[in-house]
Short mmCIF file of the C-alpha atoms (twelve columns), coordinates in Angstrom:
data_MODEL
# 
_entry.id   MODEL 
# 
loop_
_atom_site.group_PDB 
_atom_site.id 
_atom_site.type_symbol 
_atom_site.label_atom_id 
_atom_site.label_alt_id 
_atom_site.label_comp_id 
_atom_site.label_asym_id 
_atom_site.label_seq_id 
_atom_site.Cartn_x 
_atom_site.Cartn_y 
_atom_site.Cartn_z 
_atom_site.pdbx_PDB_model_num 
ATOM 1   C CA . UNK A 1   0.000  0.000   0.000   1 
ATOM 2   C CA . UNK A 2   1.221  3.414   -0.945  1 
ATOM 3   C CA . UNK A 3   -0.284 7.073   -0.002  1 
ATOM 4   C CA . UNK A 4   0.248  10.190  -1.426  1 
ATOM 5   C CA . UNK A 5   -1.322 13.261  -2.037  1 
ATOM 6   C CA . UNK A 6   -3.721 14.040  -4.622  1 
ATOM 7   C CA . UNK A 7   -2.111 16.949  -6.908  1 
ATOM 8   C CA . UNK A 8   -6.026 17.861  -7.805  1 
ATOM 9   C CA . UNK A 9   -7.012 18.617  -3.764  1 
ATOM 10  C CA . UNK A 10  -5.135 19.236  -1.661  1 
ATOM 11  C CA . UNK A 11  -7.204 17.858  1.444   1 
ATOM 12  C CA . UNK A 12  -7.198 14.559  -0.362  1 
ATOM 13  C CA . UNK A 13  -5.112 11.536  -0.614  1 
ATOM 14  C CA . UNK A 14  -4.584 8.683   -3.516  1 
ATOM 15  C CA . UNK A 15  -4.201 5.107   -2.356  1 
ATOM 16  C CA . UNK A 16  -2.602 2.536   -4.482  1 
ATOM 17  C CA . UNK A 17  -2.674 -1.024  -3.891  1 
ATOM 18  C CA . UNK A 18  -0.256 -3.043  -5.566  1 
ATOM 19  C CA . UNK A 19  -0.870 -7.006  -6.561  1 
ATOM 20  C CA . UNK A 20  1.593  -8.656  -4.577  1 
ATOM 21  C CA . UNK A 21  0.472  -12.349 -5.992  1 
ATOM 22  C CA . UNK A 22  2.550  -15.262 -5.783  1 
ATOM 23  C CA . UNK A 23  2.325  -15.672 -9.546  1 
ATOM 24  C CA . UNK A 24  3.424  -11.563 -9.870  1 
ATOM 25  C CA . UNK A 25  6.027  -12.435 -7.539  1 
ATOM 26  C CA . UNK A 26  7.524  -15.533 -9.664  1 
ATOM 27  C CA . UNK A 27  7.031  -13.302 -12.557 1 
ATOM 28  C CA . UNK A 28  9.304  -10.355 -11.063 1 
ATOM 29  C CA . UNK A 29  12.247 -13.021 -10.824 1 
ATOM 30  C CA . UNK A 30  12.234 -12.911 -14.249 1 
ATOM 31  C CA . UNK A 31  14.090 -9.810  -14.832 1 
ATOM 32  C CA . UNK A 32  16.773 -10.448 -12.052 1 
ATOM 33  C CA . UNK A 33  20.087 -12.289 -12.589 1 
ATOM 34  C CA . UNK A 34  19.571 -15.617 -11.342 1 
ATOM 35  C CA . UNK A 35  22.153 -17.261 -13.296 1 
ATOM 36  C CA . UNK A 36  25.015 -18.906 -12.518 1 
ATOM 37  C CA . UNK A 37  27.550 -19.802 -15.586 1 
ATOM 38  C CA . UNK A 38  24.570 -22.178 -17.480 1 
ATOM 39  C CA . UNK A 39  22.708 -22.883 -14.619 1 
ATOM 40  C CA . UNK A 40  19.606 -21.651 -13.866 1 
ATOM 41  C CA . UNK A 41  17.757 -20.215 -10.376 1 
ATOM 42  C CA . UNK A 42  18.162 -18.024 -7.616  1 
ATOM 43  C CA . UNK A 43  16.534 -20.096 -4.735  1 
ATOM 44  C CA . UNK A 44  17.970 -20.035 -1.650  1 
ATOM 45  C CA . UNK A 45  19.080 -23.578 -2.113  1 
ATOM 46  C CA . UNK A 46  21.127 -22.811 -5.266  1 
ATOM 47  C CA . UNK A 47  22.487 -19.545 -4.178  1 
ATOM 48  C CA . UNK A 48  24.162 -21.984 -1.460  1 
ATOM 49  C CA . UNK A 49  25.241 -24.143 -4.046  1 
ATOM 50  C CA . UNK A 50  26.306 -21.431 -6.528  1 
ATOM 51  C CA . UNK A 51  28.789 -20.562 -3.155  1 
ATOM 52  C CA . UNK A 52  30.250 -24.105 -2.286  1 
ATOM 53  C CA . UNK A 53  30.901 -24.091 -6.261  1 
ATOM 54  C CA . UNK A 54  32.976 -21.151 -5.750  1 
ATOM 55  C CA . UNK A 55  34.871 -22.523 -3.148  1 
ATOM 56  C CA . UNK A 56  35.768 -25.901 -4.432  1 
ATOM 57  C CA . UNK A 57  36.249 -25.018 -7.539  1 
ATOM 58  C CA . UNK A 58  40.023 -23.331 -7.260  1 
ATOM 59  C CA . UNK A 59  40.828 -26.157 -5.230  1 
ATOM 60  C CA . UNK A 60  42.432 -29.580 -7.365  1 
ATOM 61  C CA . UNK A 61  40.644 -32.266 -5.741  1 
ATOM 62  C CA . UNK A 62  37.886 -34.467 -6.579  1 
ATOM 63  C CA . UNK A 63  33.976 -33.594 -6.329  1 
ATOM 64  C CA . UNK A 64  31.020 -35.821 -5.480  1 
ATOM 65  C CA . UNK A 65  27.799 -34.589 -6.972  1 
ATOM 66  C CA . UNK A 66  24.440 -36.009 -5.066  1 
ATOM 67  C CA . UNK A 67  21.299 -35.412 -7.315  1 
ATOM 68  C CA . UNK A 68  18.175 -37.186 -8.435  1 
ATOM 69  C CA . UNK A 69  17.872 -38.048 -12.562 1 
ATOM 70  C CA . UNK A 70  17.143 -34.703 -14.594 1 
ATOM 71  C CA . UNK A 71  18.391 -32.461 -11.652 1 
ATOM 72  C CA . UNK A 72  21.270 -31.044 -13.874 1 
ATOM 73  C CA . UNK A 73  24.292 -32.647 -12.219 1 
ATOM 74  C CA . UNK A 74  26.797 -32.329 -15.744 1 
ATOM 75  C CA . UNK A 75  25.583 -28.643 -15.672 1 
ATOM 76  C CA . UNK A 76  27.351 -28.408 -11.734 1 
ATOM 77  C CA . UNK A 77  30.074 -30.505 -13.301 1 
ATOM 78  C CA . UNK A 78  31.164 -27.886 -15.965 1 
ATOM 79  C CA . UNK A 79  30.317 -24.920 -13.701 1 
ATOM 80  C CA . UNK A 80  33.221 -26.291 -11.771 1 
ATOM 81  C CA . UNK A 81  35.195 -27.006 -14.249 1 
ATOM 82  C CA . UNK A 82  34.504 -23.858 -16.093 1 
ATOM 83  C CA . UNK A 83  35.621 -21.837 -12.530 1 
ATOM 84  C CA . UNK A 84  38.812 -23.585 -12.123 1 
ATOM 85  C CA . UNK A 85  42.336 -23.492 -13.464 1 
ATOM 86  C CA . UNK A 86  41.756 -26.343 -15.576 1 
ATOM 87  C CA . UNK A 87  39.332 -24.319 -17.797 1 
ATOM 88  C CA . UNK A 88  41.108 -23.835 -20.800 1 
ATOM 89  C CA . UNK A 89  41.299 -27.827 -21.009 1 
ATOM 90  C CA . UNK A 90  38.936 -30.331 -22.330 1 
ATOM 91  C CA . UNK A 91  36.257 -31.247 -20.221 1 
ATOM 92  C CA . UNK A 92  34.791 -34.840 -20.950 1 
ATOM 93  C CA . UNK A 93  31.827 -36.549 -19.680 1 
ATOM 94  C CA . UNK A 94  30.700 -40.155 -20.048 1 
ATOM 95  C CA . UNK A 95  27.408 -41.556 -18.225 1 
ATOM 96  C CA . UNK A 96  28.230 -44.935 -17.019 1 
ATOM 97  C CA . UNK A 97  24.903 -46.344 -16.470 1 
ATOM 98  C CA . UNK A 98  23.922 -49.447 -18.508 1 
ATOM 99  C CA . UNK A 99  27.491 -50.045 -20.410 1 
ATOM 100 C CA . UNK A 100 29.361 -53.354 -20.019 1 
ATOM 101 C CA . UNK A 101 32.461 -53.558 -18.188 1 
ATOM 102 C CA . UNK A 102 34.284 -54.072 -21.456 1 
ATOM 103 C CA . UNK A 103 32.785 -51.561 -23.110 1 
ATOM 104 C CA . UNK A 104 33.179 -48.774 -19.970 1 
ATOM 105 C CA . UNK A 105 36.779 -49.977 -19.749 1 
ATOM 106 C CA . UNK A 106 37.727 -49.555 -23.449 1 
ATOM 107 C CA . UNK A 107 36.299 -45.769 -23.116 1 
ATOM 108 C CA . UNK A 108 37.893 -45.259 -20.008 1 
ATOM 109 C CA . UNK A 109 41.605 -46.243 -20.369 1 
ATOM 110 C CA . UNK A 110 41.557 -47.209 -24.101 1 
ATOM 111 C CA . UNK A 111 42.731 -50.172 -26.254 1 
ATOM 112 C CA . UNK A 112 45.502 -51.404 -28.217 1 
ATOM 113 C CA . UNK A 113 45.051 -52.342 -31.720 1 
ATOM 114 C CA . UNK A 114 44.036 -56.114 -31.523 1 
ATOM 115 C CA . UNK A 115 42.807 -56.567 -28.269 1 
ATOM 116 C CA . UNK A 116 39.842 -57.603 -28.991 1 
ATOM 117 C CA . UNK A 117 37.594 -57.939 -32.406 1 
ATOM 118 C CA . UNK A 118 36.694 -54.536 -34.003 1 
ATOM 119 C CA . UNK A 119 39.890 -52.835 -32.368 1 
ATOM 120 C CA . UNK A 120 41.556 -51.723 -35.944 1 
ATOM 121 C CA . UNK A 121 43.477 -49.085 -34.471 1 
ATOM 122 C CA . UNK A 122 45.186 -47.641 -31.008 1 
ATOM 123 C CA . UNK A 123 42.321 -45.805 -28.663 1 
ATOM 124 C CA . UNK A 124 42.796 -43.356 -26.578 1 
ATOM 125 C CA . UNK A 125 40.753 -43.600 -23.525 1 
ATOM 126 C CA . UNK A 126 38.640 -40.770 -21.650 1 
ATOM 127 C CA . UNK A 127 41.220 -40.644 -19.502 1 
ATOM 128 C CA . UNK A 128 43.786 -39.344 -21.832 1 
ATOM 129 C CA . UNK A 129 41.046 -37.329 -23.888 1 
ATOM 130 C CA . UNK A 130 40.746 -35.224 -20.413 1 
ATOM 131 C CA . UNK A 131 44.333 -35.259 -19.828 1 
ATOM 132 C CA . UNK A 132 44.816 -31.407 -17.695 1 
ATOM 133 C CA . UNK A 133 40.999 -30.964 -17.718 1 
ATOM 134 C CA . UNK A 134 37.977 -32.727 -15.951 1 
ATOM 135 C CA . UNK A 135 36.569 -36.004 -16.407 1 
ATOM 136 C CA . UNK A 136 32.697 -36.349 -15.226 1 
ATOM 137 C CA . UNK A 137 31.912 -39.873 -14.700 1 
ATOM 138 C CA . UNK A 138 27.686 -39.718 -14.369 1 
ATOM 139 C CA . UNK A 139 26.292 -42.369 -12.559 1 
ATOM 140 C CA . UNK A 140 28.978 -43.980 -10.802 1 
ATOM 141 C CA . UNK A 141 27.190 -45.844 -8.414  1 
ATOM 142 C CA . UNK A 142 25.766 -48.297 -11.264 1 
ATOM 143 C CA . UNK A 143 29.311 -49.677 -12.044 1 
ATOM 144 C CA . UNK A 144 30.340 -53.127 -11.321 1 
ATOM 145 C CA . UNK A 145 32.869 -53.995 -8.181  1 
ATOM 146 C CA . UNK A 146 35.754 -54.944 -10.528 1 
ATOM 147 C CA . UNK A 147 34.985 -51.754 -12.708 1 
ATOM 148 C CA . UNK A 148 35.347 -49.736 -9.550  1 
ATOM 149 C CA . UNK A 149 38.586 -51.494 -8.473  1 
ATOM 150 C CA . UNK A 150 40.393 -50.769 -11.690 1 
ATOM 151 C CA . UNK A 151 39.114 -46.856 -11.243 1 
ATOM 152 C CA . UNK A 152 40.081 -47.028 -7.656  1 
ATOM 153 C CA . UNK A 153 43.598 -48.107 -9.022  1 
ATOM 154 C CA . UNK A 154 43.676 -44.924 -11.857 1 
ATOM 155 C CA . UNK A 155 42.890 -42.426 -9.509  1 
ATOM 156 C CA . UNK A 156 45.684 -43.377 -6.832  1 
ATOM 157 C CA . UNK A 157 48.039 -44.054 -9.325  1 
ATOM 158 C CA . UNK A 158 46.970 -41.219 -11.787 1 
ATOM 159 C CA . UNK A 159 47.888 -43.552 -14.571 1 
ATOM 160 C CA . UNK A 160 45.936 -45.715 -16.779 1 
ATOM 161 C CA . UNK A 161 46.645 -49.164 -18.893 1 
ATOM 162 C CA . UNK A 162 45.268 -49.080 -22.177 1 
ATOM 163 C CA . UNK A 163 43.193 -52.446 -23.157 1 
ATOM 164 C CA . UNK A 164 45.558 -54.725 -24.369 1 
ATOM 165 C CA . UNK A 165 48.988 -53.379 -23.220 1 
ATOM 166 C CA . UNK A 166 50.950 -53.240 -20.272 1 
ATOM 167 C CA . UNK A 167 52.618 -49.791 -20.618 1 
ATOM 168 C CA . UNK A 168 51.369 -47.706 -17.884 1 
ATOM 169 C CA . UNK A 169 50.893 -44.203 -18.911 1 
ATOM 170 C CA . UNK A 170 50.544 -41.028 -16.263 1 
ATOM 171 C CA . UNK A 171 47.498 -38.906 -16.476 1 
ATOM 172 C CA . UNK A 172 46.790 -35.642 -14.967 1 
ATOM 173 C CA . UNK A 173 42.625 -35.248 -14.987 1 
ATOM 174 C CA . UNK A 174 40.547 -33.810 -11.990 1 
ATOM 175 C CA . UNK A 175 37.539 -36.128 -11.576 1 
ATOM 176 C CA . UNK A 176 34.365 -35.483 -11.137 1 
ATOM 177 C CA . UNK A 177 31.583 -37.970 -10.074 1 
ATOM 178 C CA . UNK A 178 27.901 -38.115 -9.856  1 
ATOM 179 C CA . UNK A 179 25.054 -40.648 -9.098  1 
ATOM 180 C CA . UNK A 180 21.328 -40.916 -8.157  1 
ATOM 181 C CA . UNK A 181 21.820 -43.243 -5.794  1 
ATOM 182 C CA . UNK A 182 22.341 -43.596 -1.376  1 
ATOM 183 C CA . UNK A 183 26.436 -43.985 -1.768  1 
ATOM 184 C CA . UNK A 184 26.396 -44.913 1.884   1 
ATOM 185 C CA . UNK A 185 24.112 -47.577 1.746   1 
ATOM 186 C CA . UNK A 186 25.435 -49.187 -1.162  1 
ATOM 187 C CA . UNK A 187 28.440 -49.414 1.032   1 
ATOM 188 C CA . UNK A 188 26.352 -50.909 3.879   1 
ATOM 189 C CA . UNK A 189 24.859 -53.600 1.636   1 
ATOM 190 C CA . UNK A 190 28.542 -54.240 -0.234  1 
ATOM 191 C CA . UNK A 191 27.874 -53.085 -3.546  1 
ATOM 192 C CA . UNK A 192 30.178 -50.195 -3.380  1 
ATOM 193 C CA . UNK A 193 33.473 -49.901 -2.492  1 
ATOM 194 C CA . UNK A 194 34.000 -47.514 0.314   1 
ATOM 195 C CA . UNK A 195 37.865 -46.934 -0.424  1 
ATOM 196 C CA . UNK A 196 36.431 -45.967 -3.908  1 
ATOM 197 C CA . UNK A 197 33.405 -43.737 -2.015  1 
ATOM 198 C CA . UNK A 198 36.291 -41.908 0.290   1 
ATOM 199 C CA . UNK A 199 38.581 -41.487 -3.206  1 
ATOM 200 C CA . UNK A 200 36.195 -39.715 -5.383  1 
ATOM 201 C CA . UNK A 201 33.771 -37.961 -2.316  1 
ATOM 202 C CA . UNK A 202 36.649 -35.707 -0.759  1 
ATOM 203 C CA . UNK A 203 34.115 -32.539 -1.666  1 
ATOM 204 C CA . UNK A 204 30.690 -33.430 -1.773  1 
ATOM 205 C CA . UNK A 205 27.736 -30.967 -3.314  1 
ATOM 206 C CA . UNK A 206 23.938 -31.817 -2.854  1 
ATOM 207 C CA . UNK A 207 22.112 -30.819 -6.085  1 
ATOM 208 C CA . UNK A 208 18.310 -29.961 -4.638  1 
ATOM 209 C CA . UNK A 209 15.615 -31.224 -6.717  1 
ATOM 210 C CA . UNK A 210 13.179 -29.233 -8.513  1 
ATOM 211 C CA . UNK A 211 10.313 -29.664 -6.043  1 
ATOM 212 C CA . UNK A 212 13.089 -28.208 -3.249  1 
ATOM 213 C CA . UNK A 213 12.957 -24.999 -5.567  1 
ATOM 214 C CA . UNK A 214 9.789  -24.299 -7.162  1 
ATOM 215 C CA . UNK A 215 10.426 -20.518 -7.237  1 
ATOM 216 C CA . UNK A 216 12.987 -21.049 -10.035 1 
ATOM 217 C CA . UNK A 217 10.651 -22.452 -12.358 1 
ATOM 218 C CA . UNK A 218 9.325  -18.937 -14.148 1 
ATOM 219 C CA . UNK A 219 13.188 -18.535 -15.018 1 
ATOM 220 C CA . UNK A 220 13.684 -22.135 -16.256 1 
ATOM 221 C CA . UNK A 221 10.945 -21.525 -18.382 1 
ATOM 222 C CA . UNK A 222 12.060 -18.605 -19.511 1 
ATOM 223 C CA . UNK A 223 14.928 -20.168 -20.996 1 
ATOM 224 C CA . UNK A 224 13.538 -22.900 -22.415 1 
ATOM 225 C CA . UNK A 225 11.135 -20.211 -24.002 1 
ATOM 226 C CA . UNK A 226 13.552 -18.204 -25.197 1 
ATOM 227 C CA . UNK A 227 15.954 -21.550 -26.871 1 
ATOM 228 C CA . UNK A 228 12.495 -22.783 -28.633 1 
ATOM 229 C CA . UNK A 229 11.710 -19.333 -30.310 1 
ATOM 230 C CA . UNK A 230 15.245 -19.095 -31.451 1 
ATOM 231 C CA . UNK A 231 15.128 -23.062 -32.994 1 
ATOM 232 C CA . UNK A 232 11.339 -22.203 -34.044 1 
ATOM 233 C CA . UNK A 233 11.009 -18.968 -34.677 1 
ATOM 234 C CA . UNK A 234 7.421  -19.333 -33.599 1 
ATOM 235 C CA . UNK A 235 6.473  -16.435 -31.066 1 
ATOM 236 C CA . UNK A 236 5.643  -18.455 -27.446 1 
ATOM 237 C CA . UNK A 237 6.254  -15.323 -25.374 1 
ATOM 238 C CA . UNK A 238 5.617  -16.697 -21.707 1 
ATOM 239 C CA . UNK A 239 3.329  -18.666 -19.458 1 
ATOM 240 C CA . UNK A 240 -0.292 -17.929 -18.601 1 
ATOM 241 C CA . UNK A 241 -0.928 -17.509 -15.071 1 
ATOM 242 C CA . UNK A 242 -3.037 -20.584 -14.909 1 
ATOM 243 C CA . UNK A 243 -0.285 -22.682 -16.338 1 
ATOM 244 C CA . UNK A 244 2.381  -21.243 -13.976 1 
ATOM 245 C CA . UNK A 245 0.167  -22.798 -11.369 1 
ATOM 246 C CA . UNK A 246 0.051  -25.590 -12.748 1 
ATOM 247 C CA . UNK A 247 3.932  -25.948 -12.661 1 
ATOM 248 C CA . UNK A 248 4.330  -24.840 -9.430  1 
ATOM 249 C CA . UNK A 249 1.910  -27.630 -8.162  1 
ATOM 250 C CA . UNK A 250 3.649  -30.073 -9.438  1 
ATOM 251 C CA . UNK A 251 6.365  -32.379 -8.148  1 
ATOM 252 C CA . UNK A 252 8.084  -33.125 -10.744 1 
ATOM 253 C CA . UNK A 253 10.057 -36.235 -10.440 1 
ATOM 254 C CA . UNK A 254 12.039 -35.648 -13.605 1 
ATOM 255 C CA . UNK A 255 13.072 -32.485 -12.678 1 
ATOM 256 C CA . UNK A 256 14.522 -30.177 -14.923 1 
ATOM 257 C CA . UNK A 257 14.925 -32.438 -17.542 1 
ATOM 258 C CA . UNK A 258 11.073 -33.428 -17.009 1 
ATOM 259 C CA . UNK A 259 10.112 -29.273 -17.082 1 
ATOM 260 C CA . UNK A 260 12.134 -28.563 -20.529 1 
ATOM 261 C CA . UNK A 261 10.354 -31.596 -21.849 1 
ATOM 262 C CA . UNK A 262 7.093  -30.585 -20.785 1 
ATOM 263 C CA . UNK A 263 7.534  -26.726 -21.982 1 
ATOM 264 C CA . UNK A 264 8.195  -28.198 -25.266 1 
ATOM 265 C CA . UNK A 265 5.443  -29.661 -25.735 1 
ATOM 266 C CA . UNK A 266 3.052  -26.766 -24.395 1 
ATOM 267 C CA . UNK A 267 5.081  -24.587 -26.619 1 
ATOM 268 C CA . UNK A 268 4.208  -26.796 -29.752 1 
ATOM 269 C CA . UNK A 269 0.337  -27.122 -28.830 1 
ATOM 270 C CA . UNK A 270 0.296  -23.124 -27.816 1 
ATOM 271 C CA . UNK A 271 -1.933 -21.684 -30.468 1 
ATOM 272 C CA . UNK A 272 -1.032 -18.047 -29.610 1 
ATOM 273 C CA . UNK A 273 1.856  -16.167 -27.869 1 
ATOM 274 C CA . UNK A 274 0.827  -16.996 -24.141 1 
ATOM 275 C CA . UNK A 275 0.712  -21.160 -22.686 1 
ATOM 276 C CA . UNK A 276 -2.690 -21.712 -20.948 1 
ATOM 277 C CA . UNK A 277 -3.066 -24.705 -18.775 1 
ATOM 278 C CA . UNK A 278 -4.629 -26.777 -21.284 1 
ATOM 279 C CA . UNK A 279 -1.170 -26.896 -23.531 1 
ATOM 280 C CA . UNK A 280 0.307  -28.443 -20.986 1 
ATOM 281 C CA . UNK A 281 1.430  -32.365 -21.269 1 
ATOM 282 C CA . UNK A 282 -1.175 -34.711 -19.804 1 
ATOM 283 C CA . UNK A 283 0.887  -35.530 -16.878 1 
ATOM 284 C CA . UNK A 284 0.157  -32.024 -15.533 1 
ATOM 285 C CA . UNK A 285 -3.661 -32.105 -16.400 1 
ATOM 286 C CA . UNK A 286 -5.248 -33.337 -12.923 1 
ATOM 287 C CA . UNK A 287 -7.749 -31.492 -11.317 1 
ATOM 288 C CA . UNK A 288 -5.912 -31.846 -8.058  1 
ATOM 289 C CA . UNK A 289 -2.290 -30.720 -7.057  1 
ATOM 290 C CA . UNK A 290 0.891  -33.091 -7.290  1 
ATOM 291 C CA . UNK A 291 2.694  -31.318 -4.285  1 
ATOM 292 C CA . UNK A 292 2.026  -28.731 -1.677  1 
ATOM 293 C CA . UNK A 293 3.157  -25.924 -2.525  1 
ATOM 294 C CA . UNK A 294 6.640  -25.025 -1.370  1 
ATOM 295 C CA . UNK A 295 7.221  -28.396 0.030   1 
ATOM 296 C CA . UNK A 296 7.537  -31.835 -1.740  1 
ATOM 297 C CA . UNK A 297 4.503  -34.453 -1.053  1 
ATOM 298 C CA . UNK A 298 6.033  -38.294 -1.056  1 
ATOM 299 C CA . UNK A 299 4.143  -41.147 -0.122  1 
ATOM 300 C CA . UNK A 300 5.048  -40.956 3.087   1 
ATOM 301 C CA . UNK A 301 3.530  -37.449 3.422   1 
ATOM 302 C CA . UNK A 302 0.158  -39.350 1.928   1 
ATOM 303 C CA . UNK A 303 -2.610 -41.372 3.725   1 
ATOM 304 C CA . UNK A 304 -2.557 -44.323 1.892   1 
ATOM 305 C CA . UNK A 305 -5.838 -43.863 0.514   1 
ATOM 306 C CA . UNK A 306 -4.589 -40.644 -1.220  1 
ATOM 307 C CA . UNK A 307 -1.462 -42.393 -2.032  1 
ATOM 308 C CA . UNK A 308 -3.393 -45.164 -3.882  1 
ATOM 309 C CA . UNK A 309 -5.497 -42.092 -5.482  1 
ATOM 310 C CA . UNK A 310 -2.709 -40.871 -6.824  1 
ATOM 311 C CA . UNK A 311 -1.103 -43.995 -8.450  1 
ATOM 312 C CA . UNK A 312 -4.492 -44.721 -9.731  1 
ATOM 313 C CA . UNK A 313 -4.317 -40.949 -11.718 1 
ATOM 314 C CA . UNK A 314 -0.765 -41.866 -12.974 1 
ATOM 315 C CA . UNK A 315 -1.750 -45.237 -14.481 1 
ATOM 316 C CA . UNK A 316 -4.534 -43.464 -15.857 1 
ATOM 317 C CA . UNK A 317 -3.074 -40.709 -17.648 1 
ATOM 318 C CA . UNK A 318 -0.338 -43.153 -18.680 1 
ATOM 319 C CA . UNK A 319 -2.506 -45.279 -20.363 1 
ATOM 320 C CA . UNK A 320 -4.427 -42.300 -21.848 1 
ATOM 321 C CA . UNK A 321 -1.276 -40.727 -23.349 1 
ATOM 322 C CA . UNK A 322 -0.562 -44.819 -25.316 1 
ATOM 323 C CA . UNK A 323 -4.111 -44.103 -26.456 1 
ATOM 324 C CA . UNK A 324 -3.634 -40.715 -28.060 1 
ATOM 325 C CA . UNK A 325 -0.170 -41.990 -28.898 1 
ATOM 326 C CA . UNK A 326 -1.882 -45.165 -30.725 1 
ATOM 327 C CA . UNK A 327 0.916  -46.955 -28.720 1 
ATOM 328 C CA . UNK A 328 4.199  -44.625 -29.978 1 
ATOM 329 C CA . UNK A 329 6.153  -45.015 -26.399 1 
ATOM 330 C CA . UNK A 330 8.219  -41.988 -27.635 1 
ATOM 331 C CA . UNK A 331 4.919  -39.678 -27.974 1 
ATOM 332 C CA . UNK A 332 3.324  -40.645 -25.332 1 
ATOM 333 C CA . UNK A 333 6.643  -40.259 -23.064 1 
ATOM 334 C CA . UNK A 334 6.745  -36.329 -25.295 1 
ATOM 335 C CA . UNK A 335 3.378  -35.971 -24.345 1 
ATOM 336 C CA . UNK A 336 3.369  -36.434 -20.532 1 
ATOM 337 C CA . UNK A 337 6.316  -34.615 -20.704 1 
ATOM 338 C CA . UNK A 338 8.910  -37.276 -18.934 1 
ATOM 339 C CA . UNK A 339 11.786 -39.065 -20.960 1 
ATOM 340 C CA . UNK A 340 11.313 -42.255 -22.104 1 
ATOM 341 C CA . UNK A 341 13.644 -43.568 -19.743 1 
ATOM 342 C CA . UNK A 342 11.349 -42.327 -16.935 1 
ATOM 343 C CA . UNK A 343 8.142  -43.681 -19.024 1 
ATOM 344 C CA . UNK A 344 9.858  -47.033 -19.171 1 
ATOM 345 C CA . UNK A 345 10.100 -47.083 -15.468 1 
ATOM 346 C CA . UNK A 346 7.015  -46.250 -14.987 1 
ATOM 347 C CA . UNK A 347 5.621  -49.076 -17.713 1 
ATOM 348 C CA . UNK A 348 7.088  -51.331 -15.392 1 
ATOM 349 C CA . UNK A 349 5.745  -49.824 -11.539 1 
ATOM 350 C CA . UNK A 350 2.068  -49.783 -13.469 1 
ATOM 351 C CA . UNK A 351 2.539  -53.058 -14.876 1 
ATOM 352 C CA . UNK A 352 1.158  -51.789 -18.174 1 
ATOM 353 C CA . UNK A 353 2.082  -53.838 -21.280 1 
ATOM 354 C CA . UNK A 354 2.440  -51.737 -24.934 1 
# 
């Protein structure tokens, strides 16, 4: 509320009430810097990790990264690279979930020609790709044990053996690891080595999750906006303030990755220059909220009965996107607005066979 005088009487006074909304507010973050090399937000919770990035940064020693699927953990990865001495050198990143042990060790350390069938030629390995930079190994905690004892050995040794040789060769690379999963209790139940655990968590960063920082999703979008204009050229200025609720409700257990998918698609179905509620993916169509708002809701938060609610929605909208689909697992991931990885998963918690 402001006062002041009326320049027309002077006995009188002019009152003027300004909207202080939550969706005004989210808007006004908008025009502020909240960005932080690539990544995006200016939540309390990444302000803090903005800072620790700072610190560790300068320092030469290895970084743990703890974040759920989608959060943006390669993003933190290059921010730190990016901020330390080792900038002007390559920066390499390799996801380790779901490759062999052969295959993971061949793009790790490298191969001699005729080591095994298809090797034509000498390989370097990651490790020598990233030689003076940083290597980002995604996903660490899916490697096998003897995968992780030949890593354990690089990294004390900084040297590497390529495939098929016995010439060791030295390697200066800062490394940088990452992982969805509870470290500590893979330890507990012995399916991670904790020598390896100490090695590579000497600094260790939490990544919050989107639903930890709801208040940076009007500048997310914005971004997203502003990259699918560019790629499009089709005018999708901003969000409606019916669809901004709609994201903010949400959970969002894909995270980022799950909001950038899911503004693509709105962005697609938007027939004019503003996203309404109803061009959002199905996933985000209910009539009821995902999470309350400023604060994650897990099952544990849940009665079961609204828990069961819930799963019973999911299923349903699942099935609903395979029907407007006609069965395309890639569109109807696209149109709930989740990566197919994360519609696979869920395929298999519903039980629902394509």
């Amino acid at each position: 509320l402001v006062i002041r005088d009326d320049p027309r009487a002077e006995q009188s006074r002019i009152f003027l009430f300004q909207d202080m909304t939550e969706v005004r507010d989210l808007r006004q973050r908008l025009s502020e810097k909240s960005q932080f090399q690539d990544i995006v937000g200016k939540s309390p919770p990444m302000m803090q990790l903005y800072q620790q990035i700072r610190e560790i940064a300068p320092a030469d020693i290895t970084v743990f990264i703890d974040g759920e699927t989608g959060a943006g953990k390669e993003m933190v990865a290059r921010a730190i690279h990016t901020s330390s001495h080792r900038s002007e050198k390559p920066f390499v990143a390799v996801n380790c979930a779901g490759l062999t042990d052969s295959l993971l060790t061949s793009q790790l350390f490298g191969h001699a020609r005729g080591a095994f069938t298809g090797a034509v030629k000498d390989q370097k390995g990651l490790f020598e790709e990233a030689d003076g930079g940083t290597l980002f190994l995604d996903e660490i905690g899916e490697i096998s044990m003897g995968m992780q004892t030949a890593l354990l050995r690089a990294l004390q040794e900084r040297e590497i053996v390529r495939v098929g040789e016995n010439l060791p060769r030295k390697v200066d690379v800062r490394i940088i690891a990452a992982t969805n999963r509870d470290l500590d209790k893979e330890v507990e139940t012995g399916r991670f080595r904790a020598d390896l655990m100490y090695r590579i968590r000497v600094a260790h960063l939490r990544l919050p999750p989107l639903r930890e920082r709801l208040e940076d999703i009007p500048l997310l979008v914005n971004v997203f906006l502003t990259r699918y204009r560019a790629a499009t050229g089709k005018e999708v200025a901003q969000l409606g303030n019916s669809a901004l609720r709609r994201l903010t409700d949400y959970a969002w257990p894909g995270n980022v990755r799950e909001l950038e998918n899911a503004i693509e698609v709105a962005a697609v179905r938007c027939k004019g220059s503003v996203i309404q509620a109803r061009d959002l993916p199905i996933s985000l169509q209910g009539d009821k909220p995902t999470v309350a708002q400023g604060s994650a809701l897990t099952d544990v938060d849940m009665p079961a009965q609204a828990a069961e609610e819930e799963e019973a929605q999911e299923r349903q909208r699942i099935l609903n996107a395979l029907q407007q689909s006609r069965g395309n697992r890639k569109e109807a991931a696209r149109l709930l607005g989740i990566s197919r990885a994360t519609f696979y998963r869920r395929l298999d918690q519903h039980q629902i066979e394509v």
